[in-house]
SETIFI-503573 format. One record per atom (N, C-alpha, C): y, x, z; atom name. Coordinates in steps of 0.2 Angstrom, whole numbers, always signed. Last residue first. Example, Ala and Ser with C-alpha at 12.3 -4.5 7.8 and 13.67 -1.06 7.14 Angstrom:
// SETIFI-503573
-11,+64,+35,N
-5,+68,+36,CA
+0,+64,+39,C
-28,+66,+39,N
-22,+62,+39,CA
-16,+66,+39,C
This chain:
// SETIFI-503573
+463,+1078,-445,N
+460,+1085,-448,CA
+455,+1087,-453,C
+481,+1068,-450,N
+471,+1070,-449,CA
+469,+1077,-451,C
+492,+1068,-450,N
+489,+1072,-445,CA
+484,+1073,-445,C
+503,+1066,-461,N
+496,+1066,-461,CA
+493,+1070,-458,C
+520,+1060,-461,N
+514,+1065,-460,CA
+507,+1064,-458,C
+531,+1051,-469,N
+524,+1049,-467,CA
+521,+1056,-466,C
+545,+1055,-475,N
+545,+1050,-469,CA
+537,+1049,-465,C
+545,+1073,-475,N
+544,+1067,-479,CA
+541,+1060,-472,C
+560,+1081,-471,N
+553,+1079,-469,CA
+551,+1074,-472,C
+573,+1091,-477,N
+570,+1083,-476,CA
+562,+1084,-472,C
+581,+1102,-467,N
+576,+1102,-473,CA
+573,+1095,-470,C
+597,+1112,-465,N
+594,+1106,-464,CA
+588,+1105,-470,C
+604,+1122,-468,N
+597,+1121,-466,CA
+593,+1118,-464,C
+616,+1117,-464,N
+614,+1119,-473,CA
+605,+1120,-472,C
+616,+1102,-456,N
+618,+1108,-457,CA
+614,+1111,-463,C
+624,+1084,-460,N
+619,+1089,-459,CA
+619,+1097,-459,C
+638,+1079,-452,N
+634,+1084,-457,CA
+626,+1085,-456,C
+637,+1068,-439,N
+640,+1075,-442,CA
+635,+1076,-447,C
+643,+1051,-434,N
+635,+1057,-437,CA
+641,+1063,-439,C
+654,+1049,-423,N
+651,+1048,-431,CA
+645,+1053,-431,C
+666,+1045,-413,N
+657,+1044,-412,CA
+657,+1042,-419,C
+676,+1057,-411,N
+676,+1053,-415,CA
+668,+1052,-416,C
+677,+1065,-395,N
+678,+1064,-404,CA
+676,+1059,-405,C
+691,+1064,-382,N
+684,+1063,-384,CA
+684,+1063,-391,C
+704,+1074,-377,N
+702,+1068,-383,CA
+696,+1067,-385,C
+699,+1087,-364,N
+698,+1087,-375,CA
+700,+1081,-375,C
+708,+1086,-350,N
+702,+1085,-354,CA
+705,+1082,-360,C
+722,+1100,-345,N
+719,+1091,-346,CA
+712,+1093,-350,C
+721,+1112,-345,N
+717,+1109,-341,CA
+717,+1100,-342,C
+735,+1120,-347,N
+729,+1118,-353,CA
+722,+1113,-350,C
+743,+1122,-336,N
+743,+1117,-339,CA
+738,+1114,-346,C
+734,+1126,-322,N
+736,+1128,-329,CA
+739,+1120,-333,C
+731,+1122,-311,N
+738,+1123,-311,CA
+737,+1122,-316,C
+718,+1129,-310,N
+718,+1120,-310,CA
+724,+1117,-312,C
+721,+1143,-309,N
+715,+1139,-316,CA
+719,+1131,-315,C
+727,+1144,-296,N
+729,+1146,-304,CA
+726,+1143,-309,C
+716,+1139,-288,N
+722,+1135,-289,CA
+728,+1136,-294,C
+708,+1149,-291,N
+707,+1142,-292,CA
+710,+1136,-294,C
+712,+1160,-285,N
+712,+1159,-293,CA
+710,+1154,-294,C
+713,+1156,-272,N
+720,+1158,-277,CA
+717,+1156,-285,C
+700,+1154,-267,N
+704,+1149,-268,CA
+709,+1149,-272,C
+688,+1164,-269,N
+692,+1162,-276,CA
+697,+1155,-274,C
+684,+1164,-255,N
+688,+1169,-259,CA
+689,+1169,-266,C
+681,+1152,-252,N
+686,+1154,-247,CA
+690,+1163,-254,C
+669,+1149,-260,N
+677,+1145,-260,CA
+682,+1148,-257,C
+664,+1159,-256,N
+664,+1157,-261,CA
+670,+1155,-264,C
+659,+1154,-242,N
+662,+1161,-244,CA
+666,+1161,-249,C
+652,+1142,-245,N
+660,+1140,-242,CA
+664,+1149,-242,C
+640,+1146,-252,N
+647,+1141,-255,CA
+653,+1142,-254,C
+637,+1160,-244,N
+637,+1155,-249,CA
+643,+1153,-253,C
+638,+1174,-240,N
+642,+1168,-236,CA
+640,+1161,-240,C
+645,+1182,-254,N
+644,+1182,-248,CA
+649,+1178,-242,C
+654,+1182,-265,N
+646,+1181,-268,CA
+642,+1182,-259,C
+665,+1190,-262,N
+665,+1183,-266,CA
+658,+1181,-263,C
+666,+1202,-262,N
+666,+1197,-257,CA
+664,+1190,-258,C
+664,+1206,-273,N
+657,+1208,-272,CA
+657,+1203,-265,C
+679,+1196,-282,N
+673,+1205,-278,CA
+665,+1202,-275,C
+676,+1190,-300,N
+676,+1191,-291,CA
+673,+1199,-288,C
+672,+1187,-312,N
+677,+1192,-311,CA
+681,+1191,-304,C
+657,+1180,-311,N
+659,+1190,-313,CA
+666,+1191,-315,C
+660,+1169,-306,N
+659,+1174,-301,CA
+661,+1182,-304,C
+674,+1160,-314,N
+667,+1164,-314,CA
+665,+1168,-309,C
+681,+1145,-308,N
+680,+1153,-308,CA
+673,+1157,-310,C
+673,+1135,-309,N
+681,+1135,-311,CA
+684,+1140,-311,C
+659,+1129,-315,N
+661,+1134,-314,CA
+668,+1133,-314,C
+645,+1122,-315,N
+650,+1121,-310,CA
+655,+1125,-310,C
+637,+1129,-321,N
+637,+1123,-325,CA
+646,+1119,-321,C
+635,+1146,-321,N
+637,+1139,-318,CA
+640,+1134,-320,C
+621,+1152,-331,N
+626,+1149,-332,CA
+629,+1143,-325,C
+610,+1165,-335,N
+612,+1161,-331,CA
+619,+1157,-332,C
+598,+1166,-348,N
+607,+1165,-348,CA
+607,+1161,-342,C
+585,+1177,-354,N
+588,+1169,-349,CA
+597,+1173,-347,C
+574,+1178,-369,N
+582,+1181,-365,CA
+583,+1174,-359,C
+557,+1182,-364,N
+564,+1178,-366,CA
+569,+1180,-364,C
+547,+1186,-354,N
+551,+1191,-360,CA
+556,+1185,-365,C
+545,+1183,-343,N
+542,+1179,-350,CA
+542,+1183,-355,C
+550,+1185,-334,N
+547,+1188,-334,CA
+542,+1189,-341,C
+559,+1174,-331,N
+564,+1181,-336,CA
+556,+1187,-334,C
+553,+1166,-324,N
+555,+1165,-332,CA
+557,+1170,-335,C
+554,+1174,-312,N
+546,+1171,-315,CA
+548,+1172,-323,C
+566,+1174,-311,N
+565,+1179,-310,CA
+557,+1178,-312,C
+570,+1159,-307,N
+573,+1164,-313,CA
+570,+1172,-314,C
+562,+1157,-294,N
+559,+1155,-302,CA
+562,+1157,-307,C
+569,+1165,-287,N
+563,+1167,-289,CA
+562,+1165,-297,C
+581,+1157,-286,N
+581,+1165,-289,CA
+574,+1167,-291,C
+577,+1145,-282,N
+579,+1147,-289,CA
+578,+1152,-289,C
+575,+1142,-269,N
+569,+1146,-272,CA
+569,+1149,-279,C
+585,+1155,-265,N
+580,+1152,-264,CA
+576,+1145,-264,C
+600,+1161,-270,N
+595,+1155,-267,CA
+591,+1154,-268,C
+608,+1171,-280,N
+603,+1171,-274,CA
+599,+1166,-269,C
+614,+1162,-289,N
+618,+1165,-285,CA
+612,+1167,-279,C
+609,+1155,-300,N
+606,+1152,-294,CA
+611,+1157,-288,C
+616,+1145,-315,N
+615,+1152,-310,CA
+613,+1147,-302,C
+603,+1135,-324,N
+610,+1137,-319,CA
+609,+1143,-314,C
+597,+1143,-339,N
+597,+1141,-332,CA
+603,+1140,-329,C
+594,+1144,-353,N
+600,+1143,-351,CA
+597,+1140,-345,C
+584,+1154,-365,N
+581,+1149,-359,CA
+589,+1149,-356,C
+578,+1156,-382,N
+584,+1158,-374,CA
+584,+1153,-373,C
+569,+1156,-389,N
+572,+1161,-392,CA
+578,+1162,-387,C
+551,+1152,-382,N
+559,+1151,-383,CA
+563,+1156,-386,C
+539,+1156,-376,N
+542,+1154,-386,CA
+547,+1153,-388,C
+541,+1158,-364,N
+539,+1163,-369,CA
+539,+1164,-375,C
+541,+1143,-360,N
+545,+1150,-359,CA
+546,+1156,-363,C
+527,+1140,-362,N
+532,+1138,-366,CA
+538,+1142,-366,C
């Protein structure tokens, strides 16, 4: 199924065990995979190299600054939820007819 994908989105595994392998199976597939921390308040890629040693609590320990400059911001309140309406269909949107005939 992997292999069909046009890009696979995994949460970064930051070297653990067992994730990194499995990311390393899936990206065997020849698909693009996008790690992504879904937990992010800092990215790792713009940490030192210290950062990413020691796990979590390393982690924590060397982005506490930028942290507390990210969480300061004042842009950080949350969006105004949207407006629960259907959206558009996209231009490439194409009907399907309501009854398909799956006989062989």
């Amino acid at each position: 199924l992997a292999a069909k994908a046009c890009v696979i989105v995994q949460d970064e595994h930051f070297g653990v065990e067992p994730h990194a392998s499995a990311a390393a199976r899936v990206a065997k597939t020849g698909a693009p995979v996008w790690l992504v921390d879904t937990a992010c308040t800092v990215p790792s890629r713009t940490c030192g190299s210290s950062a990413l040693v020691g796990g979590n609590a390393g982690f924590l320990r060397a982005t506490a600054a930028a942290r507390k400059r990210v969480l300061a911001a004042p842009d950080t309140a949350p969006a105004p939820p949207l407006p629960h309406a259907t959206p558009p269909a996209p231009s490439w949107h194409v009907d399907r007819p309501r009854r398909i005939d799956c006989s062989l």
